[in-house]
LUMVEXZA-240359 format. One record per residue (C-alpha): residue in one letter; x, y, z. Coordinates in nm, 3 decimals. Example, Ala and Ser with C-alpha at 12.3 -4.5 7.8 and 13.67 -1.06 7.14 Angstrom:
2
<atom aa="A" X="1.230" Y="-0.450" Z="0.780"/>
<atom aa="S" X="1.367" Y="-0.106" Z="0.714"/>
This chain:
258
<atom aa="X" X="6.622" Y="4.219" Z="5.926"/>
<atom aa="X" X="6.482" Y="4.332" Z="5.582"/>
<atom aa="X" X="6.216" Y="4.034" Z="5.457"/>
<atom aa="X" X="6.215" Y="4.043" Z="5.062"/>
<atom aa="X" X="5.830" Y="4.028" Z="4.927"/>
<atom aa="X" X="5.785" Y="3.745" Z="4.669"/>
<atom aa="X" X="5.557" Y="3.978" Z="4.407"/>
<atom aa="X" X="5.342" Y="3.726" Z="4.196"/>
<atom aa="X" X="5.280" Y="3.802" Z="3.833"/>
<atom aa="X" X="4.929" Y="3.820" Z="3.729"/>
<atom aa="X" X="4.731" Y="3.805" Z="3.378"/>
<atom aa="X" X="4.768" Y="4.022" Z="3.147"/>
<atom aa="X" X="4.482" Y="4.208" Z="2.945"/>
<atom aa="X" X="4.585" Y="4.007" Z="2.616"/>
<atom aa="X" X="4.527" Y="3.674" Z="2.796"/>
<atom aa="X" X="4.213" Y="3.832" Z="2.946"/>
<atom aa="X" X="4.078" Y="3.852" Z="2.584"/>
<atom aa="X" X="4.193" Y="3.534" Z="2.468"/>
<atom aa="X" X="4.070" Y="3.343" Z="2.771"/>
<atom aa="X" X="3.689" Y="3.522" Z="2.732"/>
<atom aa="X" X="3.729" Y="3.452" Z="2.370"/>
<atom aa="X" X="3.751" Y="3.133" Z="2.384"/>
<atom aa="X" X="3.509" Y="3.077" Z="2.657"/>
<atom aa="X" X="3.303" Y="3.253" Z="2.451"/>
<atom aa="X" X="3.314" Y="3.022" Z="2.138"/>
<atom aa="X" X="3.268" Y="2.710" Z="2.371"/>
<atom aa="X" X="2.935" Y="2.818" Z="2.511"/>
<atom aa="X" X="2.827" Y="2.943" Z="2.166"/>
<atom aa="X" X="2.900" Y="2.558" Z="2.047"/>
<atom aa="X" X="2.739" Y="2.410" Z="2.337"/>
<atom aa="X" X="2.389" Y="2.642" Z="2.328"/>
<atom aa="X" X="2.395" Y="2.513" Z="1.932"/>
<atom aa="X" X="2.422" Y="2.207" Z="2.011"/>
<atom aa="X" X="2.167" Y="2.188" Z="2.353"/>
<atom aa="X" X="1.910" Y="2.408" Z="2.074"/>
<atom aa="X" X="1.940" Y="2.174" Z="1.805"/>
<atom aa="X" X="1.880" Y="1.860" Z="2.044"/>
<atom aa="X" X="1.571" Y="2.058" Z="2.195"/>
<atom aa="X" X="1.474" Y="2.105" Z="1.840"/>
<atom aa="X" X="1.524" Y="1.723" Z="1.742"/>
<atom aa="X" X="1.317" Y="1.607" Z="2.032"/>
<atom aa="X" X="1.029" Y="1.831" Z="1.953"/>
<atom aa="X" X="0.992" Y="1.756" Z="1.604"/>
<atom aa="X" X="0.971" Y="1.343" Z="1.671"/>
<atom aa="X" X="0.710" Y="1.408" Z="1.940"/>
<atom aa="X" X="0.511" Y="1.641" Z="1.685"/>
<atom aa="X" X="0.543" Y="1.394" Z="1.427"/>
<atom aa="X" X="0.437" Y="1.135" Z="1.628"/>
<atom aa="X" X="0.136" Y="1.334" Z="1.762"/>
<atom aa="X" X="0.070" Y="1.421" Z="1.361"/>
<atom aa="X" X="0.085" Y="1.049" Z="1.258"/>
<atom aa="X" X="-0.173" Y="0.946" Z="1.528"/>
<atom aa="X" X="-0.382" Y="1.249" Z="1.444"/>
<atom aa="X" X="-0.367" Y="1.182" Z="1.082"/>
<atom aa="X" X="-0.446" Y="0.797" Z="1.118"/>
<atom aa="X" X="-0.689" Y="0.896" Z="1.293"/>
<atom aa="X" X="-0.857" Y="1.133" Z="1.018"/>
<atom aa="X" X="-0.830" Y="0.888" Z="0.789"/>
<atom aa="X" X="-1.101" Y="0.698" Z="0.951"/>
<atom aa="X" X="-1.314" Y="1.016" Z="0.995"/>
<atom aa="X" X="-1.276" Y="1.042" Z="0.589"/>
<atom aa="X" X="-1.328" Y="0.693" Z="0.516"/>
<atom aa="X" X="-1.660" Y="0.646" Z="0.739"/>
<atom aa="X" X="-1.777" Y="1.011" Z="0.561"/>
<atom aa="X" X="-1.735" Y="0.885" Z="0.232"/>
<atom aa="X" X="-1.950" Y="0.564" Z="0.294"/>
<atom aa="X" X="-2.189" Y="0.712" Z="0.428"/>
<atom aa="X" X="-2.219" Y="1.002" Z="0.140"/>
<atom aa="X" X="-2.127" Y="0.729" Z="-0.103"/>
<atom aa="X" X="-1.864" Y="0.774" Z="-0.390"/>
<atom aa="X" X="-2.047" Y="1.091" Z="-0.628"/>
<atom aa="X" X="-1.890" Y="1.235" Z="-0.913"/>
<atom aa="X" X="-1.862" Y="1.601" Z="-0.728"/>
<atom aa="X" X="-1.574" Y="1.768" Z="-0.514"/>
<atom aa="X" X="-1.582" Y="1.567" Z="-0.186"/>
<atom aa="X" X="-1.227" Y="1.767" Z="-0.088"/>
<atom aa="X" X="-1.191" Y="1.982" Z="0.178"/>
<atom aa="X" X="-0.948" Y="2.249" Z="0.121"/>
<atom aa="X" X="-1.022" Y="2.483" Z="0.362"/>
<atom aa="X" X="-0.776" Y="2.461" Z="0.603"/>
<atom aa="X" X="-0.935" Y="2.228" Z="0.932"/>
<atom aa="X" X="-0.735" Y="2.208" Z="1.276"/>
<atom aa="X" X="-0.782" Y="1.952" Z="1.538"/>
<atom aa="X" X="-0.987" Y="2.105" Z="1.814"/>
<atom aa="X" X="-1.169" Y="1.862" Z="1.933"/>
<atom aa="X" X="-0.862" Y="1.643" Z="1.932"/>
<atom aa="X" X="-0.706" Y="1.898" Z="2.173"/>
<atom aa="X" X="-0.426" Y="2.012" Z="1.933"/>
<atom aa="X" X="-0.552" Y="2.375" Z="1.792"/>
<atom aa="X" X="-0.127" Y="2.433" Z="1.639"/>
<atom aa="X" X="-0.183" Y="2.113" Z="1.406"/>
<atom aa="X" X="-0.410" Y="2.179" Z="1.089"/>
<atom aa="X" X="-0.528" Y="1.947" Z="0.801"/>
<atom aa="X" X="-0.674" Y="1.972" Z="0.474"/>
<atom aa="X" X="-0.745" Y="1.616" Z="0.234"/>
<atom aa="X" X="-0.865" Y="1.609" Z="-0.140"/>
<atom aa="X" X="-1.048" Y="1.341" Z="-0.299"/>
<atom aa="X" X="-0.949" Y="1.227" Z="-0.619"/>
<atom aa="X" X="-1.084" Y="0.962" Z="-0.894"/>
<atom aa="X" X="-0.757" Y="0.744" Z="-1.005"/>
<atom aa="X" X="-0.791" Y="0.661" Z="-1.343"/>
<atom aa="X" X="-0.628" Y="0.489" Z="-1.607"/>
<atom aa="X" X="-0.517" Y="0.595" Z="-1.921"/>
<atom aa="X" X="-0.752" Y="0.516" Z="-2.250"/>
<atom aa="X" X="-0.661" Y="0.248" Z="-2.455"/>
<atom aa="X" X="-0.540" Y="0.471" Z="-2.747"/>
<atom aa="X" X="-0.307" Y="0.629" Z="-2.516"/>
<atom aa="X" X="-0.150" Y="0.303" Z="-2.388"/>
<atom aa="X" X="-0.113" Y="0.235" Z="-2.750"/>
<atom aa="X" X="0.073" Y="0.577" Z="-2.843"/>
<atom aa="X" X="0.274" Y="0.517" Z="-2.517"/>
<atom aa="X" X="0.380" Y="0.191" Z="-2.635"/>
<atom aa="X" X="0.522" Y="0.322" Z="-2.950"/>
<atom aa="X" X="0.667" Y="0.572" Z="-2.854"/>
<atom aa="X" X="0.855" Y="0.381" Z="-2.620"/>
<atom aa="X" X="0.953" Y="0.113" Z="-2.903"/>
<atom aa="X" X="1.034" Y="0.396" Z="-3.132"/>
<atom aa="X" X="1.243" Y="0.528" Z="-2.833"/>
<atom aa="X" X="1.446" Y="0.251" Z="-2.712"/>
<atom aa="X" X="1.486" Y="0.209" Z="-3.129"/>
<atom aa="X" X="1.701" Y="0.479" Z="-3.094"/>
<atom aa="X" X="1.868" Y="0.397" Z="-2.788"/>
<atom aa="X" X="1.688" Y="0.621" Z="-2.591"/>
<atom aa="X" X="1.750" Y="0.381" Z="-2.251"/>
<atom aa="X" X="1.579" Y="0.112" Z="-2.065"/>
<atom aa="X" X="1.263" Y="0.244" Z="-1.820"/>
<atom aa="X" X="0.979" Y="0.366" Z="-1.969"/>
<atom aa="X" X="0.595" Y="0.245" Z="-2.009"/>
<atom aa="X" X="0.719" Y="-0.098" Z="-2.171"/>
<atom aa="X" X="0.924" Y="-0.178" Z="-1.863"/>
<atom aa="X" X="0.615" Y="-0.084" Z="-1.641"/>
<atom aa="X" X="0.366" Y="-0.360" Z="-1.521"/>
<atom aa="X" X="0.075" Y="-0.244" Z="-1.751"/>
<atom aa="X" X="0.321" Y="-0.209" Z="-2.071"/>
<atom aa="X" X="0.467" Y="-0.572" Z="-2.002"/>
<atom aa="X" X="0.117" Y="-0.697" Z="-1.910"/>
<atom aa="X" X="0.014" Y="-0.542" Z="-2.233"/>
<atom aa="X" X="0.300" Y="-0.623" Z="-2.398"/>
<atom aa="X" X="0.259" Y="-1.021" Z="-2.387"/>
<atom aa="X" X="-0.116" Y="-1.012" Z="-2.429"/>
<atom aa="X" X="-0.075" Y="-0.874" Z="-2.785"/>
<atom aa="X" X="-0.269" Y="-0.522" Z="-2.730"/>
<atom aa="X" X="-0.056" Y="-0.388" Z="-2.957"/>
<atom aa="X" X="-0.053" Y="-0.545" Z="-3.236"/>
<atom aa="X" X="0.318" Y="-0.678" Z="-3.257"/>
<atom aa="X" X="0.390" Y="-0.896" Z="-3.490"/>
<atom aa="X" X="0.492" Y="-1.286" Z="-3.481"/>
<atom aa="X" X="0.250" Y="-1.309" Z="-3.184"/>
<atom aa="X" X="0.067" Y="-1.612" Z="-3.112"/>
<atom aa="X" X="-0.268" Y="-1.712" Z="-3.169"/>
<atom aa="X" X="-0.295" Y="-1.720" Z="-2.749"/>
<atom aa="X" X="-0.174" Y="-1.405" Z="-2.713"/>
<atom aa="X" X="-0.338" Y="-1.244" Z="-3.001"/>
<atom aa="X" X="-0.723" Y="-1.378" Z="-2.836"/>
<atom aa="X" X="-0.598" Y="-1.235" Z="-2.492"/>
<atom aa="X" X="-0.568" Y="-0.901" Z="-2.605"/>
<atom aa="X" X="-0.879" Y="-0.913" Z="-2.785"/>
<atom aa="X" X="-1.028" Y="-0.976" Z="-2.464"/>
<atom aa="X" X="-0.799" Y="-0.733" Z="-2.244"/>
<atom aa="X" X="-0.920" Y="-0.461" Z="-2.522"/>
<atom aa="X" X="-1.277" Y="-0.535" Z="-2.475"/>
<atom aa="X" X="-1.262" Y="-0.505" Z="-2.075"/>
<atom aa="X" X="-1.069" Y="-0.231" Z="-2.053"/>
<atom aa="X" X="-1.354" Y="0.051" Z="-2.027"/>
<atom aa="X" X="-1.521" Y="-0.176" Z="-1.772"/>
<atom aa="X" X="-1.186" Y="-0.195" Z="-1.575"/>
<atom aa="X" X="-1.224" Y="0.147" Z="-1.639"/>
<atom aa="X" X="-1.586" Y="0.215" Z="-1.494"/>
<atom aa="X" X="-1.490" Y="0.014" Z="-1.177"/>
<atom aa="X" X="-1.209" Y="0.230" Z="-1.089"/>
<atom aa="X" X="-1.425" Y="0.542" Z="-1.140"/>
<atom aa="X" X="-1.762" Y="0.460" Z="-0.918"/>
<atom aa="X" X="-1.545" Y="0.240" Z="-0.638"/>
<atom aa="X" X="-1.212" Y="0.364" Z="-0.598"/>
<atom aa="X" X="-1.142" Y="0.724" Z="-0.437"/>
<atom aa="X" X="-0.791" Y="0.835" Z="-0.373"/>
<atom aa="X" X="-0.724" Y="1.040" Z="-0.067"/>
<atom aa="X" X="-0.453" Y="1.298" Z="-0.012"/>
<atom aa="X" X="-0.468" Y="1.406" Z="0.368"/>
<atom aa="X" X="-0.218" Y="1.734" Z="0.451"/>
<atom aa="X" X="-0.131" Y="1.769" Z="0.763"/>
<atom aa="X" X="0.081" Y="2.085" Z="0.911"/>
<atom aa="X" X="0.213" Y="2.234" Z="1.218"/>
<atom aa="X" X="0.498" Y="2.415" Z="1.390"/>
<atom aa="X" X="0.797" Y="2.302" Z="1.556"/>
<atom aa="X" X="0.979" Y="2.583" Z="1.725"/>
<atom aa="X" X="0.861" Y="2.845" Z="1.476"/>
<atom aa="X" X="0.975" Y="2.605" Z="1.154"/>
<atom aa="X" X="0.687" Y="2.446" Z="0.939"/>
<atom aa="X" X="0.630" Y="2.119" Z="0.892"/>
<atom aa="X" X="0.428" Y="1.878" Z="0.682"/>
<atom aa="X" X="0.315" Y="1.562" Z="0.595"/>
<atom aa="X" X="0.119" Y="1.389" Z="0.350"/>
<atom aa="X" X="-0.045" Y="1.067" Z="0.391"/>
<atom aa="X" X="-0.226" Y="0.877" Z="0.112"/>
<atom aa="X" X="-0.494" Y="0.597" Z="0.106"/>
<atom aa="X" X="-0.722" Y="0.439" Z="-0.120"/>
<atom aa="X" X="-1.100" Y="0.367" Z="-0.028"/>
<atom aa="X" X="-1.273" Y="0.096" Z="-0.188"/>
<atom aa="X" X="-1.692" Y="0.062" Z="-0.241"/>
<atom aa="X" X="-1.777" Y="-0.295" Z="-0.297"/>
<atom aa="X" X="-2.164" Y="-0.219" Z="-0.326"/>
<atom aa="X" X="-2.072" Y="0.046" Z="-0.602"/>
<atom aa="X" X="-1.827" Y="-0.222" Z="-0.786"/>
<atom aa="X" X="-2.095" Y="-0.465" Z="-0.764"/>
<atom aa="X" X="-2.344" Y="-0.241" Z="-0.941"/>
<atom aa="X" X="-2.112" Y="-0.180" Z="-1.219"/>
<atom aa="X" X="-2.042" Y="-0.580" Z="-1.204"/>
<atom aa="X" X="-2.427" Y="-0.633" Z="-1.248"/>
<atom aa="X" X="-2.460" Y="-0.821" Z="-0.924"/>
<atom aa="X" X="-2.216" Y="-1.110" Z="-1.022"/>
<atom aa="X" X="-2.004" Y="-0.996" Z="-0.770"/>
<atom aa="X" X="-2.224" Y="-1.119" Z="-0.515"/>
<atom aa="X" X="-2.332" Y="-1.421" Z="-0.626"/>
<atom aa="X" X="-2.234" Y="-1.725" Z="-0.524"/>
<atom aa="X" X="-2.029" Y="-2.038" Z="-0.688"/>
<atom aa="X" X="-2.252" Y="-2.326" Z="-0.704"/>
<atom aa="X" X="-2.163" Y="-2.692" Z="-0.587"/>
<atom aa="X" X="-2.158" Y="-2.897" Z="-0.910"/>
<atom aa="X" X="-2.355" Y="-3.197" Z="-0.853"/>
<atom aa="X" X="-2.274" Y="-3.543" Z="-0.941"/>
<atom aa="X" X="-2.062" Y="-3.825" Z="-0.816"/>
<atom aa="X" X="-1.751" Y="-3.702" Z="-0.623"/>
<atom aa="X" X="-1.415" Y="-3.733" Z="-0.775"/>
<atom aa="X" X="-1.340" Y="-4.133" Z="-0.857"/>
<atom aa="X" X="-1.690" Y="-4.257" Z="-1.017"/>
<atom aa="X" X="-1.865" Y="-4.359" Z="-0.718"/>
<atom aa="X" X="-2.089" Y="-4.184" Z="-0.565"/>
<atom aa="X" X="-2.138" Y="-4.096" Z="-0.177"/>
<atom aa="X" X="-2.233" Y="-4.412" Z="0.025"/>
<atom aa="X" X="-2.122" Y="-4.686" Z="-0.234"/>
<atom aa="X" X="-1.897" Y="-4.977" Z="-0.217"/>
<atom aa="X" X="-1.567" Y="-4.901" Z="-0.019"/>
<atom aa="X" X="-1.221" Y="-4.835" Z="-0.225"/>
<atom aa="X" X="-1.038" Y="-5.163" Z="-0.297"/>
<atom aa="X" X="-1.324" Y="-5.379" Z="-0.483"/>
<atom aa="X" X="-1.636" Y="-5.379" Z="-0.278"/>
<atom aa="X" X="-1.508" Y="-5.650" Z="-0.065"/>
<atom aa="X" X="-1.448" Y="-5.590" Z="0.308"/>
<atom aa="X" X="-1.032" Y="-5.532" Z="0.410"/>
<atom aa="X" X="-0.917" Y="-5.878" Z="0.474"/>
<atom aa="X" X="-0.931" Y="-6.003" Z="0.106"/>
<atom aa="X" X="-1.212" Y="-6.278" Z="0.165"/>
<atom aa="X" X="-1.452" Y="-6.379" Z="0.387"/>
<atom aa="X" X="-1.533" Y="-6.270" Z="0.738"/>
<atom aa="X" X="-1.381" Y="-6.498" Z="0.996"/>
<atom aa="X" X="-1.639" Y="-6.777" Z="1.159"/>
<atom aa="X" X="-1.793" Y="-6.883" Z="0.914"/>
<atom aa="X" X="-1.588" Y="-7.065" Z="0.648"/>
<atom aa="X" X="-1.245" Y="-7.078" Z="0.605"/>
<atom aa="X" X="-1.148" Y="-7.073" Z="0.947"/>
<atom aa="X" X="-0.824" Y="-7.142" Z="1.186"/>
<atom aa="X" X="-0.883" Y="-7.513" Z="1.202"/>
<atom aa="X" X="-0.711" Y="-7.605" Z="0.873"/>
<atom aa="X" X="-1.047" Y="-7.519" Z="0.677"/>
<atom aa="X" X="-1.290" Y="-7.687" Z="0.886"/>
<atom aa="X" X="-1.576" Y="-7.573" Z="1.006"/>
<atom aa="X" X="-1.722" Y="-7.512" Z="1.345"/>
């Protein structure tokens, strides 16, 4: 007897290609996506370790510039710094120190105007009026606007003359500090820039002439009501009850007396 052989078909080289092509395009999806998640979890844990590290000199910066004290000259460090000490050699910082300061009184006034002569022709809505100097200044009459009251008019009298020693204050005991911080993730740069503002109270007091540390004296006199500590009670000087003490007149017994 003659057996007949069942011959099974196999793949052909077209479906070969297809099949590897497509395989191929899966694992090319799946490597971008396993890199990118790599990549993801490596940059939060550097910018974690960069947010620490940069807190961190921030202190270091503050405690150098009270010690130095606020000067006029260059108290920046641009020369690039890493942290070696810190254990972290790949993360590098510079920081610049900077004197904020405001703008001169002629200026706010030429900023004002221009911003009224602006919005006259309907140049918009934000600008320095809108800000919280310009509306500060704005009500307070520095500007000389007209129909202002008498109030308002003496306030910016006042504002005017203070301004240069608002101005003084800021310069000798504020400092404004840009701290850079940089590092790699994977070969990419990154950044970031933290900023803070130092304040000298001994050097504000100087410019203050000492009347910031000086103390409000207690008025003396009789507290709040006329009478002074230790005198008669409130309610008339007479003991609560209304009259007399009981046992001596005026008693239970119908007024008599014991």
């Amino acid at each position: 007897m003659k057996t007949a052989l069942k011959r099974t078909r196999g793949f052909t080289l077209l479906e070969v290609m297809l099949g590897l092509a497509l395989l191929g395009l899966a694992l090319v999806v799946l490597i971008k996506s396993a890199a990118g998640s790599i990549f993801n979890a490596e940059q939060a844990h550097m910018l974690g370790v960069a947010t620490d590290l940069a807190r961190g000199k921030m202190y270091d910066i503050e405690e150098i510039l009270l010690k130095d004290g606020f000067t006029d000259t260059d108290q920046s460090a641009t020369s690039e710094q890493c942290f070696d000490d810190e254990g972290w050699p790949s993360i590098c910082y510079t920081y610049k120190v900077e004197q904020p300061e405001l703008p001169s009184f002629d200026q706010l006034q030429q900023m004002a105007m221009a911003q009224a002569a602006g919005s006259g022709s309907g140049a918009g809505s934000g600008g320095f009026e809108n800000s919280e100097i310009g509306g500060i200044a704005g009500m307070m009459g520095m500007f000389g606007a007209t129909g202002q009251s008498i109030d308002a008019a003496r306030g910016g009298a006042l504002i005017q003359q203070q301004f240069q020693m608002f101005q003084d204050i800021l310069k000798v005991s504020v400092r404004k500090v840009t701290l850079t911080v940089k590092w790699k993730v994977l070969g990419s740069d990154r950044d970031l820039k933290v900023v803070a503002y130092f304040t000298d109270a001994t050097a504000m007091d100087k410019v203050l002439n000492g009347m910031g540390a000086q103390e409000i004296q207690e008025t003396q006199g009789n507290p709040p009501g006329g009478n002074p500590p230790g005198g008669n009670p409130p309610g008339g000087g007479n003991p609560p009850g209304g009259g007399n003490p009981p046992g001596r007149f005026g008693g239970r017994d119908g007024g008599k007396t014991r």
